[in-house]
Each structure stands twice: as structure tokens, then as C-alpha cells.
N, CA, C and O atoms as CSV, one atom per row, in Angstrom:
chain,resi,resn,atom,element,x,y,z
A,1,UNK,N,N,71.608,132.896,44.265
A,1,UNK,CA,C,71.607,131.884,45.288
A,1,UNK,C,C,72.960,131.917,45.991
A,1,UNK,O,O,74.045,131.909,45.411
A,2,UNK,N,N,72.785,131.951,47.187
A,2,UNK,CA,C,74.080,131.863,47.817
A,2,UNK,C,C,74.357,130.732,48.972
A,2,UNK,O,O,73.666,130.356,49.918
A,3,UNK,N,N,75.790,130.306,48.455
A,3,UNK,CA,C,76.552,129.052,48.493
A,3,UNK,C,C,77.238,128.946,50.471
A,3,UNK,O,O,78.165,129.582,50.973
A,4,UNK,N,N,76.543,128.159,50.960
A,4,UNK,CA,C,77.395,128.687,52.347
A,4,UNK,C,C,78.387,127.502,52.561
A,4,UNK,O,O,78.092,126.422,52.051
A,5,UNK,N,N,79.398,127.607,53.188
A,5,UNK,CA,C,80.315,126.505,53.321
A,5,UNK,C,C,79.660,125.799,54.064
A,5,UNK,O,O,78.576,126.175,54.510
A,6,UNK,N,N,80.283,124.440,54.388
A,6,UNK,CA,C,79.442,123.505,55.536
A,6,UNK,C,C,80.320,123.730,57.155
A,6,UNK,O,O,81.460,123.975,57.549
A,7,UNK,N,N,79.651,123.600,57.434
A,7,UNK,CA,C,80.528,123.922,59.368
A,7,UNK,C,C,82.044,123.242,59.195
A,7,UNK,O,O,83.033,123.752,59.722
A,8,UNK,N,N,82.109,121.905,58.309
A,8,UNK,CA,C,83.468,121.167,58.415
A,8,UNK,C,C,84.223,122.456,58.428
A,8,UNK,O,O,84.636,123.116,59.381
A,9,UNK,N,N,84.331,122.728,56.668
A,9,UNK,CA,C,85.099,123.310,55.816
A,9,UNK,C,C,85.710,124.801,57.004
A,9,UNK,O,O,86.868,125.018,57.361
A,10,UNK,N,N,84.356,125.648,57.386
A,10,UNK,CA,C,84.712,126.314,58.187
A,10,UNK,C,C,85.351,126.533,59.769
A,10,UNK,O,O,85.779,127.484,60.423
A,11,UNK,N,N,85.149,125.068,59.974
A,11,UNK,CA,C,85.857,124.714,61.298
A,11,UNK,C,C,87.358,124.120,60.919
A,11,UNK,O,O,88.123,124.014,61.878
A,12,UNK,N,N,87.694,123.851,60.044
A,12,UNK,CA,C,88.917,123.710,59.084
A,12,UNK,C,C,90.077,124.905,58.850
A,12,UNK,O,O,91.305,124.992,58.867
A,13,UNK,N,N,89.289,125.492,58.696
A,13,UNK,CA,C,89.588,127.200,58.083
A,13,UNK,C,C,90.035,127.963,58.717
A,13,UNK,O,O,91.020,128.650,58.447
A,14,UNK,N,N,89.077,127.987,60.144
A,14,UNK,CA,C,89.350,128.523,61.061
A,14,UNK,C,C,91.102,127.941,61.516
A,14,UNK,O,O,92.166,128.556,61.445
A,15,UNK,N,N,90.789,126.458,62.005
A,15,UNK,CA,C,92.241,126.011,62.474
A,15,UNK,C,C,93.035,126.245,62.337
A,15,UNK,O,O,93.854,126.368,63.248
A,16,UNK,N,N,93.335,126.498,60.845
A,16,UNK,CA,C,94.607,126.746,59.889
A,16,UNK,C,C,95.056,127.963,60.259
A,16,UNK,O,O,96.285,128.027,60.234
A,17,UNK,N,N,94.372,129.193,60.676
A,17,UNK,CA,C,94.100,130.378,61.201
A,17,UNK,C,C,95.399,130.396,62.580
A,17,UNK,O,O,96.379,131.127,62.431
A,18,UNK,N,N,95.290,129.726,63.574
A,18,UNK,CA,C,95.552,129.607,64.723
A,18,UNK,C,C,96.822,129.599,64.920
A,18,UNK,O,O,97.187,128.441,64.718
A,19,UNK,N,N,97.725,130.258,65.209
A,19,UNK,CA,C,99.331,130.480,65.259
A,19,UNK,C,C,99.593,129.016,66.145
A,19,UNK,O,O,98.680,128.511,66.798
A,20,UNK,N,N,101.065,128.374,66.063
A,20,UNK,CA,C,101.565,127.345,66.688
A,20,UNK,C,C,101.943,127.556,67.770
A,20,UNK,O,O,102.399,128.648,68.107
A,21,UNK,N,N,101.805,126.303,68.733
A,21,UNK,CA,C,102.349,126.346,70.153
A,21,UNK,C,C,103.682,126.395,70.036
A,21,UNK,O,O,104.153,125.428,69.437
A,22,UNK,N,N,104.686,127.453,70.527
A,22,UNK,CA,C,106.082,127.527,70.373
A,22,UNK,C,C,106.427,127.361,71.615
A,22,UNK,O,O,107.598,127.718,71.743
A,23,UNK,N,N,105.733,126.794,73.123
A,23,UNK,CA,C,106.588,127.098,73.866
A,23,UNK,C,C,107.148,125.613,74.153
A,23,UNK,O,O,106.770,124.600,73.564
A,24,UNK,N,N,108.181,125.681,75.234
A,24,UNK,CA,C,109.252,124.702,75.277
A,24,UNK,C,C,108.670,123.439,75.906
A,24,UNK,O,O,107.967,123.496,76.914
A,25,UNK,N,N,108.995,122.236,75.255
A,25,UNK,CA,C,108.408,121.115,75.556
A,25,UNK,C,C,109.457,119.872,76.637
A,25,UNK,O,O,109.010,118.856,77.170
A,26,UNK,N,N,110.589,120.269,76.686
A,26,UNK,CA,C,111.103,119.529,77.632
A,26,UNK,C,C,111.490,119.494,78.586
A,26,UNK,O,O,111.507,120.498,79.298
A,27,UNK,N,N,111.913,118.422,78.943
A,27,UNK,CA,C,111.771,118.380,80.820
A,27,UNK,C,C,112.222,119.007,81.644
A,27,UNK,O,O,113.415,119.286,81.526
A,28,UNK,N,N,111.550,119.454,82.722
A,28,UNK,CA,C,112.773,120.272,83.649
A,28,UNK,C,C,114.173,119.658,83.893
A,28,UNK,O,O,114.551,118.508,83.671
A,29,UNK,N,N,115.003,120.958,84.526
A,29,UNK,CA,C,116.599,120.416,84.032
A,29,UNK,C,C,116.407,119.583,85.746
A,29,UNK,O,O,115.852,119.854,86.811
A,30,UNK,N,N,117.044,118.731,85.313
A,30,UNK,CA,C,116.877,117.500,86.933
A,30,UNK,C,C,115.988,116.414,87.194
A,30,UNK,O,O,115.786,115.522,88.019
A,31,UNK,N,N,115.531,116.901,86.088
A,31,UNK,CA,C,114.414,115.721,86.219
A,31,UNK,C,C,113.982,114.091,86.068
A,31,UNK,O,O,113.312,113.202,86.593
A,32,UNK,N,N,115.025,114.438,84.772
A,32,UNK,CA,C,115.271,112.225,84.829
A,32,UNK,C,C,115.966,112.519,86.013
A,32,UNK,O,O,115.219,112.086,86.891
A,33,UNK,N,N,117.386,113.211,86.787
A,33,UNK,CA,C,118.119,112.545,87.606
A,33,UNK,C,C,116.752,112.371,89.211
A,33,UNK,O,O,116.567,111.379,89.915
A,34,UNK,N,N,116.321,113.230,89.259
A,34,UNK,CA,C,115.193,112.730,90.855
A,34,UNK,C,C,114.498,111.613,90.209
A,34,UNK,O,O,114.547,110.498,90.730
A,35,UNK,N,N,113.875,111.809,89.152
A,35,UNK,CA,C,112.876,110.652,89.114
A,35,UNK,C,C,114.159,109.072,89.795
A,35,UNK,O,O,114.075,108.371,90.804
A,36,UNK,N,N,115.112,109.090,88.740
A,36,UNK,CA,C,115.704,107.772,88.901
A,36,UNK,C,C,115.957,107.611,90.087
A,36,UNK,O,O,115.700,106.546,90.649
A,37,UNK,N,N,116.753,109.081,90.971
A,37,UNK,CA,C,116.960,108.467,92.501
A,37,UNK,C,C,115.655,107.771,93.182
A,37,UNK,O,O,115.525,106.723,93.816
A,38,UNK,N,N,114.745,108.786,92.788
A,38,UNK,CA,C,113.372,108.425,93.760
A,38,UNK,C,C,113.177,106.661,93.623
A,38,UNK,O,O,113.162,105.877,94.572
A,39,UNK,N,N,113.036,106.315,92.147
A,39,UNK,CA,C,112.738,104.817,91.945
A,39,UNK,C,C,114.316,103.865,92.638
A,39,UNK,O,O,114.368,102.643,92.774
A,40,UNK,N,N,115.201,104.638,92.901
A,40,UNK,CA,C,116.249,103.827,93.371
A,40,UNK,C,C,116.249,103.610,94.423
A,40,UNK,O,O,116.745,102.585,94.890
A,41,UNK,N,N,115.547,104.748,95.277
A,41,UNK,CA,C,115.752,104.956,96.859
A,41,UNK,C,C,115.421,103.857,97.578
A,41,UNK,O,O,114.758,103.024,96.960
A,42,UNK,N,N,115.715,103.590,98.813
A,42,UNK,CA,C,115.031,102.600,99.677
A,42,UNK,C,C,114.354,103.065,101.007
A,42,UNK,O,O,114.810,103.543,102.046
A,43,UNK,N,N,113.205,102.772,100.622
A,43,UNK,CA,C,112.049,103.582,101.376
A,43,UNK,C,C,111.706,102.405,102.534
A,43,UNK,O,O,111.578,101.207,102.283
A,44,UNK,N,N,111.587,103.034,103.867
A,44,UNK,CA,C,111.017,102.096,104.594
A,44,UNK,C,C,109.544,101.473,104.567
A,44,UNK,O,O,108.786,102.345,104.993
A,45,UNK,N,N,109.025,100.626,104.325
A,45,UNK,CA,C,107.366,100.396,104.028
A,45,UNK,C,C,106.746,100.856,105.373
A,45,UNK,O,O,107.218,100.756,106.506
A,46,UNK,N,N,105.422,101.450,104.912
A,46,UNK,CA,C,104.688,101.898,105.604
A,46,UNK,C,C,103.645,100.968,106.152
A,46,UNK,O,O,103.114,100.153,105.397
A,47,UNK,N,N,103.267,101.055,107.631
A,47,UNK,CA,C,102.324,100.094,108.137
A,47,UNK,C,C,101.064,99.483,107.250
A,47,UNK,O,O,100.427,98.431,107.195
A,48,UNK,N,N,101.080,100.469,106.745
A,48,UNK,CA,C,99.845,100.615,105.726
A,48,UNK,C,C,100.381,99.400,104.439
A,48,UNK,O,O,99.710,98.498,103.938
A,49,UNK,N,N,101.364,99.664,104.251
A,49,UNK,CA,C,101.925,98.599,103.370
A,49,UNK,C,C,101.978,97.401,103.735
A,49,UNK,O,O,101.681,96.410,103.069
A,50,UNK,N,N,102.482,97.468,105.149
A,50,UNK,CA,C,102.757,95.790,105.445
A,50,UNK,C,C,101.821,95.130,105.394
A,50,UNK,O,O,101.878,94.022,104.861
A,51,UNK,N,N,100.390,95.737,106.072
A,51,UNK,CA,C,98.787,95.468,106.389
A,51,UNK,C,C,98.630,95.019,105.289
A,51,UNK,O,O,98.741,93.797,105.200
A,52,UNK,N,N,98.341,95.737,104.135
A,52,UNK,CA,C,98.068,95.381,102.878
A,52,UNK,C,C,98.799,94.008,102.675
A,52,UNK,O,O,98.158,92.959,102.733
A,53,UNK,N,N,100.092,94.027,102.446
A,53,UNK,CA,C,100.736,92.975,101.895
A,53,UNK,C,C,100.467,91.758,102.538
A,53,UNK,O,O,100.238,90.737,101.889
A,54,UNK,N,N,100.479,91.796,104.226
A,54,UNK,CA,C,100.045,90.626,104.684
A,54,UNK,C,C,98.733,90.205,104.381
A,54,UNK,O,O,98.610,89.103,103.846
A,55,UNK,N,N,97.363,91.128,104.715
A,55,UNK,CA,C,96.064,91.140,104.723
A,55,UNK,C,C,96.016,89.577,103.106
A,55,UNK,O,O,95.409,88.513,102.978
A,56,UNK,N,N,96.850,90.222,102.397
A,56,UNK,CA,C,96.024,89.508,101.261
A,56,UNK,C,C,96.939,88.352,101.362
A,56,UNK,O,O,96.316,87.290,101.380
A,57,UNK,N,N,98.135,88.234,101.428
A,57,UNK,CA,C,98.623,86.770,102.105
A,57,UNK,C,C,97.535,85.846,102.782
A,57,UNK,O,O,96.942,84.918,102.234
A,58,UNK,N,N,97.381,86.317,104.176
A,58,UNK,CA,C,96.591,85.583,104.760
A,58,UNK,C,C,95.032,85.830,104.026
A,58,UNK,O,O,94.690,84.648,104.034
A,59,UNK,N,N,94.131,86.386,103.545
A,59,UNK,CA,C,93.349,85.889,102.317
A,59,UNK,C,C,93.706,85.178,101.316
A,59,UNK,O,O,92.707,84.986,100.623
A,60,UNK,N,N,94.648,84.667,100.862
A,60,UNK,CA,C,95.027,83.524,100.326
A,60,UNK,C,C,95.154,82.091,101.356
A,60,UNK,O,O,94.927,80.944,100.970
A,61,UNK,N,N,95.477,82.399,102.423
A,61,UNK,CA,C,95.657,81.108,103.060
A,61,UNK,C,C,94.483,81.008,103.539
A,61,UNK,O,O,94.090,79.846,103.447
A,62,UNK,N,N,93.437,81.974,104.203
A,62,UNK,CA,C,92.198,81.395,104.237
A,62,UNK,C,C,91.213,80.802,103.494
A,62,UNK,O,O,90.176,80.238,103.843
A,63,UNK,N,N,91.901,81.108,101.940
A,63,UNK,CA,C,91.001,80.995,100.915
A,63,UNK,C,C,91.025,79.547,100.800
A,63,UNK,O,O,90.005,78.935,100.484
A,64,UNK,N,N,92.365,78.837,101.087
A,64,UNK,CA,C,92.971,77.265,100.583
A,64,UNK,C,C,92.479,76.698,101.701
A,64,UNK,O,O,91.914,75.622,101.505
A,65,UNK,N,N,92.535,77.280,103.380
A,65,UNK,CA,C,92.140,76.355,104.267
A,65,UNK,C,C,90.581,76.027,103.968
A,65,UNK,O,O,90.091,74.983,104.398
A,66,UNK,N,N,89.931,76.820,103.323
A,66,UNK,CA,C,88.323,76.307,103.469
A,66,UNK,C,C,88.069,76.001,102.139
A,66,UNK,O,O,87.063,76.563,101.707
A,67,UNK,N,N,88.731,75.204,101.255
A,67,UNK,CA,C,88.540,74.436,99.941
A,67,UNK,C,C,89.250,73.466,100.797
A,67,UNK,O,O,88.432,72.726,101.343
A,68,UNK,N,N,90.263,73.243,101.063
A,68,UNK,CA,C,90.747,72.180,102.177
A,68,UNK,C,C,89.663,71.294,103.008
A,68,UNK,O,O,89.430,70.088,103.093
A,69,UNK,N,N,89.126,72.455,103.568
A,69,UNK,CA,C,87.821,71.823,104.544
A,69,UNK,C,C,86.703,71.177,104.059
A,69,UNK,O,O,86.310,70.072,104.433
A,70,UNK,N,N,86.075,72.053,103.018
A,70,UNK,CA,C,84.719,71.850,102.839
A,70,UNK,C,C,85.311,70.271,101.893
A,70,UNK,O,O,84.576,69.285,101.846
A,71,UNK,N,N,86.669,70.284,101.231
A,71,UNK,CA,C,86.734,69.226,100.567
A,71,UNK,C,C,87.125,67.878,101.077
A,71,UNK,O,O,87.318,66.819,100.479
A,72,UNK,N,N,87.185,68.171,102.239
A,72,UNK,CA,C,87.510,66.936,103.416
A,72,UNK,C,C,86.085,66.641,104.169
A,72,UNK,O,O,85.898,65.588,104.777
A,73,UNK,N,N,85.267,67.499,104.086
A,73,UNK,CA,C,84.273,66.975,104.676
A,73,UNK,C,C,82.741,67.169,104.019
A,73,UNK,O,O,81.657,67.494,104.505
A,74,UNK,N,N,83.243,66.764,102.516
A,74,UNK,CA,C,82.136,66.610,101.599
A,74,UNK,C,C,81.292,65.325,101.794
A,74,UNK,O,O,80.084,65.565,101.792
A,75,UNK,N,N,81.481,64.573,101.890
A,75,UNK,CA,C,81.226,63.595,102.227
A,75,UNK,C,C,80.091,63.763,103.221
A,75,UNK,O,O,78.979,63.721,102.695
A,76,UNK,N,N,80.105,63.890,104.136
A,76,UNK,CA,C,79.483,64.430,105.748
A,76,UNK,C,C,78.852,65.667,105.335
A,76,UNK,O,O,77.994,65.886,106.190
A,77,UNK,N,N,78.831,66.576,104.477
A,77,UNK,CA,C,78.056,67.291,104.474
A,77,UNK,C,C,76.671,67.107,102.970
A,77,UNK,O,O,75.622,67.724,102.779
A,78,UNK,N,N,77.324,66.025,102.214
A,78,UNK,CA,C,75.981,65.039,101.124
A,78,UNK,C,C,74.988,64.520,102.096
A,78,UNK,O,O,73.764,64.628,102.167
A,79,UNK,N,N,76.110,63.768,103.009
A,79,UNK,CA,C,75.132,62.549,103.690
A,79,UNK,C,C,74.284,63.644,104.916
A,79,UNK,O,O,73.349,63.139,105.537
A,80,UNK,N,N,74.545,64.658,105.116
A,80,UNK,CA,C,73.131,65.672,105.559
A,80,UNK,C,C,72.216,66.216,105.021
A,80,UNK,O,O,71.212,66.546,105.652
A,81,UNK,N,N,72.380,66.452,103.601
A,81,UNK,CA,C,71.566,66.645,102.672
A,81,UNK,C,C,70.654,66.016,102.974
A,81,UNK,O,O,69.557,66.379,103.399
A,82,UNK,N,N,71.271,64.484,102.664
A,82,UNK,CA,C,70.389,63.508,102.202
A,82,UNK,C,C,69.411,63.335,103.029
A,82,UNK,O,O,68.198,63.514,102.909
A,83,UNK,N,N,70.120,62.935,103.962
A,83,UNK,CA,C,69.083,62.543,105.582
A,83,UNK,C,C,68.079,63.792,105.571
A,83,UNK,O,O,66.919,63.381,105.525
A,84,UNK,N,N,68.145,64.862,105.592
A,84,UNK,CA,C,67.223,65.713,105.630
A,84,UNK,C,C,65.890,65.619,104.313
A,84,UNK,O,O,64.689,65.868,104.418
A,85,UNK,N,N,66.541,65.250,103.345
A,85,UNK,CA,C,65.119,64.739,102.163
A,85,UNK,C,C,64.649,63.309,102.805
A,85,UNK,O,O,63.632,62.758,102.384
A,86,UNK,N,N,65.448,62.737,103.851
A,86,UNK,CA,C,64.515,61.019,103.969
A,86,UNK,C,C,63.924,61.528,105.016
A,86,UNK,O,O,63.064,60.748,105.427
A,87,UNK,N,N,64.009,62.623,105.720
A,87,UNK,CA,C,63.143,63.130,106.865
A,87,UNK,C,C,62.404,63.689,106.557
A,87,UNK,O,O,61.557,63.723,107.450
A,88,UNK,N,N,61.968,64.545,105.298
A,88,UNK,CA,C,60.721,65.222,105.122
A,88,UNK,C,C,59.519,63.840,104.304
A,88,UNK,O,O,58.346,64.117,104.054
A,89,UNK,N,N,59.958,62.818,104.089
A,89,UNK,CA,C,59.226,62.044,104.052
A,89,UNK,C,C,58.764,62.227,102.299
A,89,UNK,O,O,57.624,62.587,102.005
A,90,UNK,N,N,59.536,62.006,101.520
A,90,UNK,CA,C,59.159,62.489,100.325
A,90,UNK,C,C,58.476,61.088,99.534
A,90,UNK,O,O,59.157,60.065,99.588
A,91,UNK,N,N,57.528,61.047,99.014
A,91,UNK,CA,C,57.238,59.547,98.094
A,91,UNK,C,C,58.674,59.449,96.872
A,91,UNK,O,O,59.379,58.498,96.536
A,92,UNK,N,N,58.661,60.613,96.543
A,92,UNK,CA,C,59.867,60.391,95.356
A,92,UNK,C,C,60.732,59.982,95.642
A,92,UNK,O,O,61.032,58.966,95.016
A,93,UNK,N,N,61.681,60.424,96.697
A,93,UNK,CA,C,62.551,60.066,97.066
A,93,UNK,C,C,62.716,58.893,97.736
A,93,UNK,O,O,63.787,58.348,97.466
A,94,UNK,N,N,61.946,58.246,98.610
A,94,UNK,CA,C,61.590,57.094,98.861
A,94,UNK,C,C,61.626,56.083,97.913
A,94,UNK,O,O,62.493,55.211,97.977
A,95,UNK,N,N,60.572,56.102,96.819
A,95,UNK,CA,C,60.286,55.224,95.894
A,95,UNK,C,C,62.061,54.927,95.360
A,95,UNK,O,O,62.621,53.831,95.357
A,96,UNK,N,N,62.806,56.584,94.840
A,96,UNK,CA,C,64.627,56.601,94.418
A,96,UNK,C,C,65.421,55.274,95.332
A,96,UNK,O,O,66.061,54.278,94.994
A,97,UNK,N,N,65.030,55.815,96.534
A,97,UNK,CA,C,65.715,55.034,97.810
A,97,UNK,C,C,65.840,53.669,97.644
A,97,UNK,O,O,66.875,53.007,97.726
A,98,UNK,N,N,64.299,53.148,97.316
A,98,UNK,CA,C,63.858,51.733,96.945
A,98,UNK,C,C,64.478,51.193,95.933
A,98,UNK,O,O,64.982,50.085,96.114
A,99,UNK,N,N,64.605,51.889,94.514
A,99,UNK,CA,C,64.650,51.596,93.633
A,99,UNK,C,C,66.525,51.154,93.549
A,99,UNK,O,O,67.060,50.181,93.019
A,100,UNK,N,N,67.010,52.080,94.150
A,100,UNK,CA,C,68.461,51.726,93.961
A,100,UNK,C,C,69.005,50.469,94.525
A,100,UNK,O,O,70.192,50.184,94.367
């Protein structure tokens, strides 16, 4: 009877097999110094930037003017509700009407 390894063992086996990565792992020579200038530099913003930056500014202030609104004129917009259920003529609501 013959014994076969299981795929682990031989996918194991194999690995161990495989010579090491020797080649050089660090950074090019200059390279922290650009990165740091780059993050130091002062870059003029691009239209594209300002757009952005404002765009969502003013989506914030539109966002507050119409919680502003709708919350100033809640009131006026119940009491249309309402009137519109005493205009379709409802018994339920009627009878509610009465009852209060």
C-alpha cells in the first residue's frame, strides 16, 4: 500500500525548497528628503480645489437654510394637511373634528 503525502505537507515542502529574496529593500537614496519637501511645499490650490471646498460649504449652508425654513413654517404647512382631509369630506375625520 502506498502512503501519499497530503497536498499540505507537499505544498510545505515545496516552499522550504525556494531560495530567499536577497534583493535590497530600502528606499531610494533621496527619498524621505522629496517626500518631506513635497508635504512642506506650498502649492497654489487648484480651481478644482476651491470648487470643491466651497461647493460643500455652501451645501452645508443650504442644508441649515431649509431645516430653518421648513421649521419656521411647520405650522402652515400641518394646517394644509389638515384642511385638505376636512375637504375630502371624511366621516372619520369629521366625527375626530367633533369629538375634540
Amino acid at each position: 500500500m502506498k502512503i501519499h503525502p497530503s497536498p499540505w505537507s507537499r505544498l510545505v515542502a515545496a516552499a522550504r525548497l525556494v531560495p530567499t529574496d536577497r534583493r535590497d529593500e530600502s528606499a531610494p537614496l533621496g527619498f524621505a528628503a522629496r517626500v518631506s519637501a513635497l508635504g512642506l511645499a506650498r502649492v497654489e490650490p487648484t480651481f478644482s480645489a476651491l470648487f470643491a471646498r466651497f461647493s460643500l460649504r455652501a451645501l452645508g449652508v443650504c442644508g441649515l437654510l431649509m431645516i430653518l425654513g421648513v421649521s419656521l413654517n411647520f405650522s402652515s404647512v400641518l394646517n394644509a394637511f389638515e384642511s385638505d382631509l376636512v375637504v375630502l369630506n371624511d366621516p372619520v375625520v369629521e366625527w375626530l373634528n367633533a369629538a375634540s
